[in-house]
PDB file of N, H, CA, C and O in Angstrom:
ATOM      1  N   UNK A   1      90.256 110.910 108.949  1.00  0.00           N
ATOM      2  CA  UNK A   1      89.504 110.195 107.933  1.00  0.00           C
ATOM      3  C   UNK A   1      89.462 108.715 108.314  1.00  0.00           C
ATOM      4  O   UNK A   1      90.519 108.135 108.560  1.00  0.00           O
ATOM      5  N   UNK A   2      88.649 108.275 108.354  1.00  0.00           N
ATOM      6  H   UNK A   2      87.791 108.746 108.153  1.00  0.00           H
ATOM      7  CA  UNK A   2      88.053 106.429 108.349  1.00  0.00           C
ATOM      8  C   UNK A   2      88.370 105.832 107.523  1.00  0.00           C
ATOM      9  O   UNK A   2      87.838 106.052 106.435  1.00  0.00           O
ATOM     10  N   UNK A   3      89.409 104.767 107.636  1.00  0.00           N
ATOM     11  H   UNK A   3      89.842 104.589 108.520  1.00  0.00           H
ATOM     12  CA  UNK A   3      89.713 104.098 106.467  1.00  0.00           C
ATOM     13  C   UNK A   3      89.324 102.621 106.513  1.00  0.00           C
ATOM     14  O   UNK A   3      89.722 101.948 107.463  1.00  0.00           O
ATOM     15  N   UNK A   4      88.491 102.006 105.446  1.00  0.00           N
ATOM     16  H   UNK A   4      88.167 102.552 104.673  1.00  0.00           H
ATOM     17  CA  UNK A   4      87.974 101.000 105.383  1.00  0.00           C
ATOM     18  C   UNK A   4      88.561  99.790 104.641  1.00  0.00           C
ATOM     19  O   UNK A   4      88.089  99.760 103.504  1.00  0.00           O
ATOM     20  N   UNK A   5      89.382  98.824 104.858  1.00  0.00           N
ATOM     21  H   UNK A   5      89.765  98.848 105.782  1.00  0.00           H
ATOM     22  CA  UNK A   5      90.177  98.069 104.395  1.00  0.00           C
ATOM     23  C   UNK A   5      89.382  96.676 104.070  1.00  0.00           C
ATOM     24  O   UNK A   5      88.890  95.996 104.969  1.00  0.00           O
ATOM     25  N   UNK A   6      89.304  96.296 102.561  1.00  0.00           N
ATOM     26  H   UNK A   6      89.704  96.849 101.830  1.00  0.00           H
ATOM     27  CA  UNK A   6      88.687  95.234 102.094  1.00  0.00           C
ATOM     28  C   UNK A   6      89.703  94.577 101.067  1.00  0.00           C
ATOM     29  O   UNK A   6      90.764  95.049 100.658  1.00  0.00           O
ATOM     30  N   UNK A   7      89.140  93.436 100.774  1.00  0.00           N
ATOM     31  H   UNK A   7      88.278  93.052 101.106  1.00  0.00           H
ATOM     32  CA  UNK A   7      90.200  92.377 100.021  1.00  0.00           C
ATOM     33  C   UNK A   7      89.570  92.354  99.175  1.00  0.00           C
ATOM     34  O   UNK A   7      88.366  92.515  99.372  1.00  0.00           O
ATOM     35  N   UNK A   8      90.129  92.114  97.613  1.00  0.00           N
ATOM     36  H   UNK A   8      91.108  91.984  97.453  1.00  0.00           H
ATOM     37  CA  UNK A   8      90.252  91.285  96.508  1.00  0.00           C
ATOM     38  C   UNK A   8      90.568  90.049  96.662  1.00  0.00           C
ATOM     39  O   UNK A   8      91.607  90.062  97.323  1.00  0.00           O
ATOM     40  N   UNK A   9      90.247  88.892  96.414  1.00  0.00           N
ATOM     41  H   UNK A   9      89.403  88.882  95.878  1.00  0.00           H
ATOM     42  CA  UNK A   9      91.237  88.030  96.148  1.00  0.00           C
ATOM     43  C   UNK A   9      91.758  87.103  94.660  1.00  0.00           C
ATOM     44  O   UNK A   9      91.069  86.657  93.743  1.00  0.00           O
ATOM     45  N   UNK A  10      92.981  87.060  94.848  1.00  0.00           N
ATOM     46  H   UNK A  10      93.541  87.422  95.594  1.00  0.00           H
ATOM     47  CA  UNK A  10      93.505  86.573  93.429  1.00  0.00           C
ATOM     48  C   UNK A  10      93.924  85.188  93.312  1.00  0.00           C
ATOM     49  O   UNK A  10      94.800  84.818  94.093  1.00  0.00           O
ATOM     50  N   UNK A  11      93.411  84.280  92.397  1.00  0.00           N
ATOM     51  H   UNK A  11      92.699  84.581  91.762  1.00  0.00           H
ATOM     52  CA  UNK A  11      94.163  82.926  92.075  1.00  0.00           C
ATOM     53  C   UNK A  11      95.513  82.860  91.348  1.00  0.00           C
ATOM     54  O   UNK A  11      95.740  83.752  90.530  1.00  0.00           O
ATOM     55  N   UNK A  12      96.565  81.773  91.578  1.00  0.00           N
ATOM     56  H   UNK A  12      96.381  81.048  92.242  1.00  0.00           H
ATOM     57  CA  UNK A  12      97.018  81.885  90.841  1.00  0.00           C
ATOM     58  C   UNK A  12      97.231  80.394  90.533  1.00  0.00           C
ATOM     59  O   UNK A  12      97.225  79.549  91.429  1.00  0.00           O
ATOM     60  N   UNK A  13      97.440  80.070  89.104  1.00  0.00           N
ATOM     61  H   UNK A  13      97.446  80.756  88.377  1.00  0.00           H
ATOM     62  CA  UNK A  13      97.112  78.735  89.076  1.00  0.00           C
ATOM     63  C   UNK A  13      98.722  78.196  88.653  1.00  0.00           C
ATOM     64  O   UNK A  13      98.810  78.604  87.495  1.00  0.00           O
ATOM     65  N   UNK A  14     100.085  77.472  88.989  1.00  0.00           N
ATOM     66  H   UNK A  14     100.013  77.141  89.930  1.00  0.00           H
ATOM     67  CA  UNK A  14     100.800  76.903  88.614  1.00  0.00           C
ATOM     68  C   UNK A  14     100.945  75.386  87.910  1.00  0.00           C
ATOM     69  O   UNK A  14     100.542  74.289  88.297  1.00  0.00           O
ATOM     70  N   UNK A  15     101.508  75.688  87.005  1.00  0.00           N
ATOM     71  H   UNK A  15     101.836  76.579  86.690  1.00  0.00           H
ATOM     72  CA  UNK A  15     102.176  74.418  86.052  1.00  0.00           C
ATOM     73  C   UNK A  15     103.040  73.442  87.169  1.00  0.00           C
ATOM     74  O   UNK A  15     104.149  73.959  87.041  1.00  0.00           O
ATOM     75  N   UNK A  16     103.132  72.893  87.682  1.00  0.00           N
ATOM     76  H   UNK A  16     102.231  72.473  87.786  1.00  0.00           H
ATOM     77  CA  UNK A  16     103.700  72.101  88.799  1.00  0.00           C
ATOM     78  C   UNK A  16     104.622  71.237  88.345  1.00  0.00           C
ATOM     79  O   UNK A  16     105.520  71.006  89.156  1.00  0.00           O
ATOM     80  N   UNK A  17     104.708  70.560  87.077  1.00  0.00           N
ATOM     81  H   UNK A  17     103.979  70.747  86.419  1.00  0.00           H
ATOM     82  CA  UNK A  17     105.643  70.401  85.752  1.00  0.00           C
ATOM     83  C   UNK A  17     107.163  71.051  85.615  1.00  0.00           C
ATOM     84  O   UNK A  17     108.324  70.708  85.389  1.00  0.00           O
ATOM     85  N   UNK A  18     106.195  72.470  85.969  1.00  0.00           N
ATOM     86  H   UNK A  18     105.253  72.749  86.153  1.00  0.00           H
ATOM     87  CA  UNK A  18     107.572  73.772  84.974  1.00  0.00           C
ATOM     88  C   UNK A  18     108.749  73.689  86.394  1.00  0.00           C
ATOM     89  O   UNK A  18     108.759  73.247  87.543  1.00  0.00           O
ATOM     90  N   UNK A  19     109.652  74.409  85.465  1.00  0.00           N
ATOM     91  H   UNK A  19     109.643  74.768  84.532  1.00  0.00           H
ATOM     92  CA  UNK A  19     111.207  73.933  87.062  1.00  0.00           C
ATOM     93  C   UNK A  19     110.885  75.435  87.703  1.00  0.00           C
ATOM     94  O   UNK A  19     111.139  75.778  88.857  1.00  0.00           O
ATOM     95  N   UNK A  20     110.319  76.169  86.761  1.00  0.00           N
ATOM     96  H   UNK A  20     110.113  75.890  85.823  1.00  0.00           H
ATOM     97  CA  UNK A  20     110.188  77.482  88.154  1.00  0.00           C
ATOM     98  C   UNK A  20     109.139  77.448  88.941  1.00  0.00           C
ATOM     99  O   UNK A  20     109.336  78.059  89.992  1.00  0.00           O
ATOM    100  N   UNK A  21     107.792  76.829  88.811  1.00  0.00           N
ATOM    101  H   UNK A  21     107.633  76.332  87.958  1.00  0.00           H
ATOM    102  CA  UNK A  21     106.815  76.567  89.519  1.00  0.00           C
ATOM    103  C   UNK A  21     107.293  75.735  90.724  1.00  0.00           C
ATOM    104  O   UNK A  21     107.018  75.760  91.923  1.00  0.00           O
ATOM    105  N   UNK A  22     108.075  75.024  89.993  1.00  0.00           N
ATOM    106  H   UNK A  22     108.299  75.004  89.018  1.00  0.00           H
ATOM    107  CA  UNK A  22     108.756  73.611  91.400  1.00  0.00           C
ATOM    108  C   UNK A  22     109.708  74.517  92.417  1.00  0.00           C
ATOM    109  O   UNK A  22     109.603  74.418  93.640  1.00  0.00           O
ATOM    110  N   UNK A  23     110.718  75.480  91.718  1.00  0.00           N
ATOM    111  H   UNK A  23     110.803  75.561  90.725  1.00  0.00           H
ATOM    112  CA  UNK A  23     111.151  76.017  92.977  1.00  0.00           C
ATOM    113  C   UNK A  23     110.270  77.597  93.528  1.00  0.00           C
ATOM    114  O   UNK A  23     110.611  78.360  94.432  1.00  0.00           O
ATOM    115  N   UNK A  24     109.575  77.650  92.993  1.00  0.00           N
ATOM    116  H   UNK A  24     109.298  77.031  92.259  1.00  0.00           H
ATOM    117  CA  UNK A  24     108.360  78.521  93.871  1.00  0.00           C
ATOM    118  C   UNK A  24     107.746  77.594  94.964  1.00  0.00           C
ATOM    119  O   UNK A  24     107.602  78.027  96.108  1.00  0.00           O
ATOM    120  N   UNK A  25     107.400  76.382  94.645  1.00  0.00           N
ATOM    121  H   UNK A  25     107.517  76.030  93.716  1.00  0.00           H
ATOM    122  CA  UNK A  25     106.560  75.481  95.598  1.00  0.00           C
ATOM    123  C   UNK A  25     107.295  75.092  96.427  1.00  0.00           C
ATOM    124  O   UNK A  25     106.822  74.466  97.376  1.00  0.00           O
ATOM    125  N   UNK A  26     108.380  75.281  96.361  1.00  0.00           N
ATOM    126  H   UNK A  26     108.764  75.790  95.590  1.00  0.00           H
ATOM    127  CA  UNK A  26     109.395  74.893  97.547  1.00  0.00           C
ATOM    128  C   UNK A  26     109.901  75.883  99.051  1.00  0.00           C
ATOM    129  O   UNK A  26     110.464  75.560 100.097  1.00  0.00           O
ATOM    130  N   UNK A  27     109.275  77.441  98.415  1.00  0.00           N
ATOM    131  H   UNK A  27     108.818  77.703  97.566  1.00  0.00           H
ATOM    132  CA  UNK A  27     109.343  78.289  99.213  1.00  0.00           C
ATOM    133  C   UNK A  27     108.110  77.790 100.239  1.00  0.00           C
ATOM    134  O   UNK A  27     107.573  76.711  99.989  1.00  0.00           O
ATOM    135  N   UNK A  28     107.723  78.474 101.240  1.00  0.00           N
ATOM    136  H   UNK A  28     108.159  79.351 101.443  1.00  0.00           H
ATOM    137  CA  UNK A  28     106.653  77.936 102.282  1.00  0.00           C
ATOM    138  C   UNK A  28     105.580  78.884 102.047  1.00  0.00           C
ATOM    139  O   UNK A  28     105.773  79.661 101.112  1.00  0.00           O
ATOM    140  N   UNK A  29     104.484  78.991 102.693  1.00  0.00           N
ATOM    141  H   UNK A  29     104.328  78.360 103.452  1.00  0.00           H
ATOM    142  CA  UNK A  29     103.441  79.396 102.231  1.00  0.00           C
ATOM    143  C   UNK A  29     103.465  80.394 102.542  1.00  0.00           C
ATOM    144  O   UNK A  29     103.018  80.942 101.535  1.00  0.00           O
ATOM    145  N   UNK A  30     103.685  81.256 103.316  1.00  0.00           N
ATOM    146  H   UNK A  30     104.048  80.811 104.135  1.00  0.00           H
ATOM    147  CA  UNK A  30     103.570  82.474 103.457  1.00  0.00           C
ATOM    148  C   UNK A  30     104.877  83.077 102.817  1.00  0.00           C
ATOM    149  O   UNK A  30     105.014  84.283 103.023  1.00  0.00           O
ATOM    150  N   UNK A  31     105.755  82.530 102.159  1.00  0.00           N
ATOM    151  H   UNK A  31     105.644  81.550 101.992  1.00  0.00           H
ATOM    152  CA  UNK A  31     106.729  83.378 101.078  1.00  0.00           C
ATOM    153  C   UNK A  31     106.072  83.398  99.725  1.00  0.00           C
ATOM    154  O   UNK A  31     106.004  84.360  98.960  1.00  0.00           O
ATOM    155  N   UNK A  32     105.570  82.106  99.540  1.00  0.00           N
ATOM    156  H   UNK A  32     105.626  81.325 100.162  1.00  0.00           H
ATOM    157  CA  UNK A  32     104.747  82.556  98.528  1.00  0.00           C
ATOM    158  C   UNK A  32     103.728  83.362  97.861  1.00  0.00           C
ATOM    159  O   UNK A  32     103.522  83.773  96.719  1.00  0.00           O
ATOM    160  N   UNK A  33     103.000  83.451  99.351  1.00  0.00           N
ATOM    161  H   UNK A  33     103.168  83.117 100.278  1.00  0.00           H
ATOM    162  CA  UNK A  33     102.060  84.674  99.536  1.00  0.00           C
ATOM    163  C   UNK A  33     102.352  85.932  98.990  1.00  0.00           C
ATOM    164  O   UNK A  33     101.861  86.612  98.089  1.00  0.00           O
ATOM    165  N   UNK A  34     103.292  86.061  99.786  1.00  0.00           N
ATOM    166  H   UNK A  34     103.691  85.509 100.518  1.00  0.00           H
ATOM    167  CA  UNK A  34     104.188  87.415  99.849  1.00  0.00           C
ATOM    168  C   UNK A  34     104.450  88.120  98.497  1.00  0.00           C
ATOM    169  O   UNK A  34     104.017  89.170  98.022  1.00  0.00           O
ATOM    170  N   UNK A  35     105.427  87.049  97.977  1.00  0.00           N
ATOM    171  H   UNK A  35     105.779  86.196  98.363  1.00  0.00           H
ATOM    172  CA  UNK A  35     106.166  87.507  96.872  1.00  0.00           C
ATOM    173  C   UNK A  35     104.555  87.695  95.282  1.00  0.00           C
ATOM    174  O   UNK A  35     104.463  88.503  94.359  1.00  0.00           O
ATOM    175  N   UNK A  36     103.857  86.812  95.600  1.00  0.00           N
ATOM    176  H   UNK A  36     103.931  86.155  96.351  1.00  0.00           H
ATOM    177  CA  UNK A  36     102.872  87.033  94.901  1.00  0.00           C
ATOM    178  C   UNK A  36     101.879  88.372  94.941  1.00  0.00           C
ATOM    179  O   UNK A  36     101.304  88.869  93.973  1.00  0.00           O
ATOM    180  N   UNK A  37     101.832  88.863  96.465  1.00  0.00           N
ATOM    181  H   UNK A  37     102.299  88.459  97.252  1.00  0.00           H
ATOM    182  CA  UNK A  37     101.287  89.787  96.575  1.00  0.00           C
ATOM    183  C   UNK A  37     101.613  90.984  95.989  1.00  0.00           C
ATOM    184  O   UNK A  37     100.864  91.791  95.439  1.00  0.00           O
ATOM    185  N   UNK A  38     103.185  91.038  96.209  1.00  0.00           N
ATOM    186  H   UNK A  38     103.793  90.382  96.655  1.00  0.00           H
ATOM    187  CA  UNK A  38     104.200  91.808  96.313  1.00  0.00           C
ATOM    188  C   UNK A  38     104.121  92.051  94.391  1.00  0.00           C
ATOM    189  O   UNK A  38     104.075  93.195  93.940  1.00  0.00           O
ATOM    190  N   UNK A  39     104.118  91.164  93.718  1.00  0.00           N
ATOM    191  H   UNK A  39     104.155  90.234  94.084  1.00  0.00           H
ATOM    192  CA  UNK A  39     104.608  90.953  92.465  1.00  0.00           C
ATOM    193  C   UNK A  39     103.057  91.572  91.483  1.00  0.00           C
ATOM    194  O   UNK A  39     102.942  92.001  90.335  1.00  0.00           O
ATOM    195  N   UNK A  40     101.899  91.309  92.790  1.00  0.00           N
ATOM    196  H   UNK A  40     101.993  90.961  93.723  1.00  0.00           H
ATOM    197  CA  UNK A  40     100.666  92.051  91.575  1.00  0.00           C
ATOM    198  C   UNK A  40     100.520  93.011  92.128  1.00  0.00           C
ATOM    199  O   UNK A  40      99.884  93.690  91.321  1.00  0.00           O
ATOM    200  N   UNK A  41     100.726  93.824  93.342  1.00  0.00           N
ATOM    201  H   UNK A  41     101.243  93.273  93.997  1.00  0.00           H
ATOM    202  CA  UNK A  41     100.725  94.972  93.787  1.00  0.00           C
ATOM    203  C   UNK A  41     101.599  95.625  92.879  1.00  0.00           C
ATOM    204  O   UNK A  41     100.856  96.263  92.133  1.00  0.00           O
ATOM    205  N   UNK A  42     103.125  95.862  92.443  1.00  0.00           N
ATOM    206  H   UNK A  42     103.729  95.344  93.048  1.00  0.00           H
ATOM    207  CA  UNK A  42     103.852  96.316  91.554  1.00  0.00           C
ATOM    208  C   UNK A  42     103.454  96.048  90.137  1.00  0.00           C
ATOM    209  O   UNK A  42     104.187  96.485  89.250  1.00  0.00           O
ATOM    210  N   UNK A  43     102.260  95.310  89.790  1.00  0.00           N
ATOM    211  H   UNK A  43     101.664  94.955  90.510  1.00  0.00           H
ATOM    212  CA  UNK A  43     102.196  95.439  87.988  1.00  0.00           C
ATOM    213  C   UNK A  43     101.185  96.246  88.060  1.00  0.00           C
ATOM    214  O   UNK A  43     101.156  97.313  87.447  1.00  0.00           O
ATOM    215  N   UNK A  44     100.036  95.731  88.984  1.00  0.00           N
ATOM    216  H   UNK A  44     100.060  94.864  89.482  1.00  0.00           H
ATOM    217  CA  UNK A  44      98.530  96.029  88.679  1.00  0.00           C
ATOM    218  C   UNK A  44      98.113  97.371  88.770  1.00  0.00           C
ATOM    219  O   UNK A  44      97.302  98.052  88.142  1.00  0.00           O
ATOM    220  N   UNK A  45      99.486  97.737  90.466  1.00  0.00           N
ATOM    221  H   UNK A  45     100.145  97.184  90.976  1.00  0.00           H
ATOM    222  CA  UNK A  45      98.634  99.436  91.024  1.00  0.00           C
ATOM    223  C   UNK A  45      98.903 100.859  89.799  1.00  0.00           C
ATOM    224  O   UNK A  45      98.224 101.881  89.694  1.00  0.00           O
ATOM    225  N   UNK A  46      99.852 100.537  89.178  1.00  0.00           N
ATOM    226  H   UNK A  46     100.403  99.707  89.263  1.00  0.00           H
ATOM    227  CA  UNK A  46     100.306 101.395  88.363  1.00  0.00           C
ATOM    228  C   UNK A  46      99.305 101.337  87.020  1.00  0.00           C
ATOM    229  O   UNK A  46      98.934 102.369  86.460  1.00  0.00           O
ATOM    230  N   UNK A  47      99.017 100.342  86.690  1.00  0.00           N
ATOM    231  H   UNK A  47      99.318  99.503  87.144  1.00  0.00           H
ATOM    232  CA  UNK A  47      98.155  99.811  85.723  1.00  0.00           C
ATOM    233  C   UNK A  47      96.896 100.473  85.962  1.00  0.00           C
ATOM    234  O   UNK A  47      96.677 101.292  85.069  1.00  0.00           O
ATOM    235  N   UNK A  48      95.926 100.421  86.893  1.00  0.00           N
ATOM    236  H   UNK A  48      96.104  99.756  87.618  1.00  0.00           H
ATOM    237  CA  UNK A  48      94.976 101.058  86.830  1.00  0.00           C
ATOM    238  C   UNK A  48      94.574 102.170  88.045  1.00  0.00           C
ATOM    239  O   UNK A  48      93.524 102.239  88.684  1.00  0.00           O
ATOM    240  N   UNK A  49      95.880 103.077  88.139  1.00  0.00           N
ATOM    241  H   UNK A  49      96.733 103.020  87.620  1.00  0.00           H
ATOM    242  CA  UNK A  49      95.897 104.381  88.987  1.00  0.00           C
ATOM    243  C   UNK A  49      95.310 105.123  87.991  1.00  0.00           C
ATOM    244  O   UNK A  49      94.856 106.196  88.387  1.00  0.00           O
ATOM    245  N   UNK A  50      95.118 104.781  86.294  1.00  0.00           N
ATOM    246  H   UNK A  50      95.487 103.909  85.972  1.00  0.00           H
ATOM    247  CA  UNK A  50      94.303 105.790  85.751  1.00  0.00           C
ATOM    248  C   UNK A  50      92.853 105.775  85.617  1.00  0.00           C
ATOM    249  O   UNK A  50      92.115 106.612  85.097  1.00  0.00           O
ATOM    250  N   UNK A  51      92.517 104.408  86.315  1.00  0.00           N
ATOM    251  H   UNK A  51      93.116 103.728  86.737  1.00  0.00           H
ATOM    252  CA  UNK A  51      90.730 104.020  86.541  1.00  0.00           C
ATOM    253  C   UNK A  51      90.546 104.620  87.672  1.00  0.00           C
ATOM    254  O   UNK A  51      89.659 105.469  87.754  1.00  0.00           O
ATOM    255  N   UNK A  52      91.640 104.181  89.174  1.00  0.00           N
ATOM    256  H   UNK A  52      92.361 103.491  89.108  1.00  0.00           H
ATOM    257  CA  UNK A  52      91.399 104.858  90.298  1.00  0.00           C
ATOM    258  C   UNK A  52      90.873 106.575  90.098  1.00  0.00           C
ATOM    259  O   UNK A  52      89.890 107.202  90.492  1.00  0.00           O
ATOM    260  N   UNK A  53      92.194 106.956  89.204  1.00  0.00           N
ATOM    261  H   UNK A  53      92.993 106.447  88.884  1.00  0.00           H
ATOM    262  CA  UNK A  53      91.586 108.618  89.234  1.00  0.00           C
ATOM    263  C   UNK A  53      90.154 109.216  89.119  1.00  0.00           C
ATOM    264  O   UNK A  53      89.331 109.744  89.866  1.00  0.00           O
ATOM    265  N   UNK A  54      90.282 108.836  87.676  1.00  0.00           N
ATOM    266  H   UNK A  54      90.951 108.408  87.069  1.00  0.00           H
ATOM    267  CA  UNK A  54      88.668 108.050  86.606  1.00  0.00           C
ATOM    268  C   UNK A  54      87.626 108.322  88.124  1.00  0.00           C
ATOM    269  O   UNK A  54      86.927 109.321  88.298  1.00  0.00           O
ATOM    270  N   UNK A  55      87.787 106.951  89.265  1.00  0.00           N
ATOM    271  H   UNK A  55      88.355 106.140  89.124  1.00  0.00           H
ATOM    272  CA  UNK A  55      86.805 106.584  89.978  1.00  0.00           C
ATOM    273  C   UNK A  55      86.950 107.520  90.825  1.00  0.00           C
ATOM    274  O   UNK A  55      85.773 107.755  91.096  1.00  0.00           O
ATOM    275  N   UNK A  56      87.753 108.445  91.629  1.00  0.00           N
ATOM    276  H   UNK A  56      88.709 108.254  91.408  1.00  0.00           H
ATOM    277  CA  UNK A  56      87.677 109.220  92.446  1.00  0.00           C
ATOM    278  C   UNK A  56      87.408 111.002  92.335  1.00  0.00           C
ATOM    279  O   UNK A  56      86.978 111.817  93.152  1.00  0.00           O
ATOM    280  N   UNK A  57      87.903 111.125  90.880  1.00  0.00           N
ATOM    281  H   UNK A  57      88.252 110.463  90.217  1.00  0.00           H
ATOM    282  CA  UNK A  57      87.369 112.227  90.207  1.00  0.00           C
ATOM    283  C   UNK A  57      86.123 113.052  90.817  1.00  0.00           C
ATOM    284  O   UNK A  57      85.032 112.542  90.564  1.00  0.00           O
ATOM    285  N   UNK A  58      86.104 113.979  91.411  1.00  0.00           N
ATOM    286  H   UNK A  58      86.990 114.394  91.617  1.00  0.00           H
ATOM    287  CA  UNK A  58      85.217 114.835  91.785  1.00  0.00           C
ATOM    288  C   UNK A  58      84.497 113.808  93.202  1.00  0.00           C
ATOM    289  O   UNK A  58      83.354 113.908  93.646  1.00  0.00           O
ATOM    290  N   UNK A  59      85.171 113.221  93.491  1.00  0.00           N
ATOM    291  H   UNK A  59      86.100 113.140  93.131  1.00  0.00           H
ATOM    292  CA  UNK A  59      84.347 112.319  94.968  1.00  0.00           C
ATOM    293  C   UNK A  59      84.473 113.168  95.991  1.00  0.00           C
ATOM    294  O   UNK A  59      85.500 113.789  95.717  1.00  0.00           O
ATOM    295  N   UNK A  60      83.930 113.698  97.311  1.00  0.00           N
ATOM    296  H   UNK A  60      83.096 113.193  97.534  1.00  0.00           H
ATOM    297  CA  UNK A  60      83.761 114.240  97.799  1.00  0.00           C
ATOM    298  C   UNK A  60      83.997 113.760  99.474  1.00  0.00           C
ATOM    299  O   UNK A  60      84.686 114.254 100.366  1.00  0.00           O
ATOM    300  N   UNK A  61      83.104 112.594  99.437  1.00  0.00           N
ATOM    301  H   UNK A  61      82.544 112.193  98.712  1.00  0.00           H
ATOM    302  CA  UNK A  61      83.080 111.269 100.724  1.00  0.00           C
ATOM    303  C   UNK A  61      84.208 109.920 100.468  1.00  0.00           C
ATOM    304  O   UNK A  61      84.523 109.032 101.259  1.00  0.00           O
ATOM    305  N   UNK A  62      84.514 110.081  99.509  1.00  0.00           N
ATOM    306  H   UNK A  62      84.258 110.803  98.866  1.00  0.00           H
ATOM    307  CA  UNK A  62      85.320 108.414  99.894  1.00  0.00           C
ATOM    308  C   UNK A  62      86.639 108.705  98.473  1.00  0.00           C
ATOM    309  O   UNK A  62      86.394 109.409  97.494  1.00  0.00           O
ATOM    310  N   UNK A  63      87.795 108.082  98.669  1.00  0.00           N
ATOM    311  H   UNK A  63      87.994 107.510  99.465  1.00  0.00           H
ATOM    312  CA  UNK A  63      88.426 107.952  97.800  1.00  0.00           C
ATOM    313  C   UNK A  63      89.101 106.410  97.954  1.00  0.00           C
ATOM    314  O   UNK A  63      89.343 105.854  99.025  1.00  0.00           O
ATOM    315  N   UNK A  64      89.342 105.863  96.592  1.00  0.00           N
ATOM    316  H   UNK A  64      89.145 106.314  95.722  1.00  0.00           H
ATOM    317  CA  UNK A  64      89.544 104.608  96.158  1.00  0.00           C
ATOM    318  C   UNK A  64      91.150 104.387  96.509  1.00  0.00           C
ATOM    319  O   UNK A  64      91.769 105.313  95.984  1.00  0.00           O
ATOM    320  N   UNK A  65      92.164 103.363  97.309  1.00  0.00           N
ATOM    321  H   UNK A  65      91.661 102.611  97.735  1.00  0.00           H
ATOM    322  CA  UNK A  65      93.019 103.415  97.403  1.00  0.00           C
ATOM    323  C   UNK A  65      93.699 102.055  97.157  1.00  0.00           C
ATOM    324  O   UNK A  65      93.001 101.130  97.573  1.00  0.00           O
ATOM    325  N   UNK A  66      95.046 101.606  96.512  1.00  0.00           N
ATOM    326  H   UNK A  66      95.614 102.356  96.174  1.00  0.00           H
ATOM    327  CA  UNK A  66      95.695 100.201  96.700  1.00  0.00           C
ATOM    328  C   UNK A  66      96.252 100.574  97.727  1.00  0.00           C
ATOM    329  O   UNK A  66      96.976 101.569  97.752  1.00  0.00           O
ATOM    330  N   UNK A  67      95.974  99.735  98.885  1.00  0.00           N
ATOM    331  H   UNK A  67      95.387  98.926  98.865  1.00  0.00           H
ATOM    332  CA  UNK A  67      96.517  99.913 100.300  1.00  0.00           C
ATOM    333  C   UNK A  67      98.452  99.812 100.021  1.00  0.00           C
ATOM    334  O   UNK A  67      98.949  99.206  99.071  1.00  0.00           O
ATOM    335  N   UNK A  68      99.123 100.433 100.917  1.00  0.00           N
ATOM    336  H   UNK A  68      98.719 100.925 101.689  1.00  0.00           H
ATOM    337  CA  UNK A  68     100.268  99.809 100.697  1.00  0.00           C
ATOM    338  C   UNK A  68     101.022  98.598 101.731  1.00  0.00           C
ATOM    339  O   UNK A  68     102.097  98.092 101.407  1.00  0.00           O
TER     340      UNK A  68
END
């Protein structure tokens, strides 16, 4: 099977103020990345694996996946 890998992308906007934003900004950019990715991959995929179904339901050619 052919698997076709595309992006979403997500903002996230910090309070730069708050003391946990300050020691998030202190990690480097690609930890931040990470842990952000990491942190909406674990709320979101579970969240709407019941739209995924929904969307793949009787599909035949393609099924909808959160990459892991």
């Amino acid at each position: 099977m052919k698997t076709i890998t595309h992006s979403l992308h997500f903002v996230t906007e910090l309070d730069e103020a708050h003391p946990t934003a300050k020691q998030f900004l202190s990690l480097d950019e690609i930890e931040q990345i990470a842990l952000l990715e990491s942190m909406l991959k674990e709320i979101l995929a579970p969240a709407i694996k019941p739209a995924l179904d929904e969307i793949n339901a009787g599909n035949s050619w393609a099924t909808l996946k959160v990459a892991e």
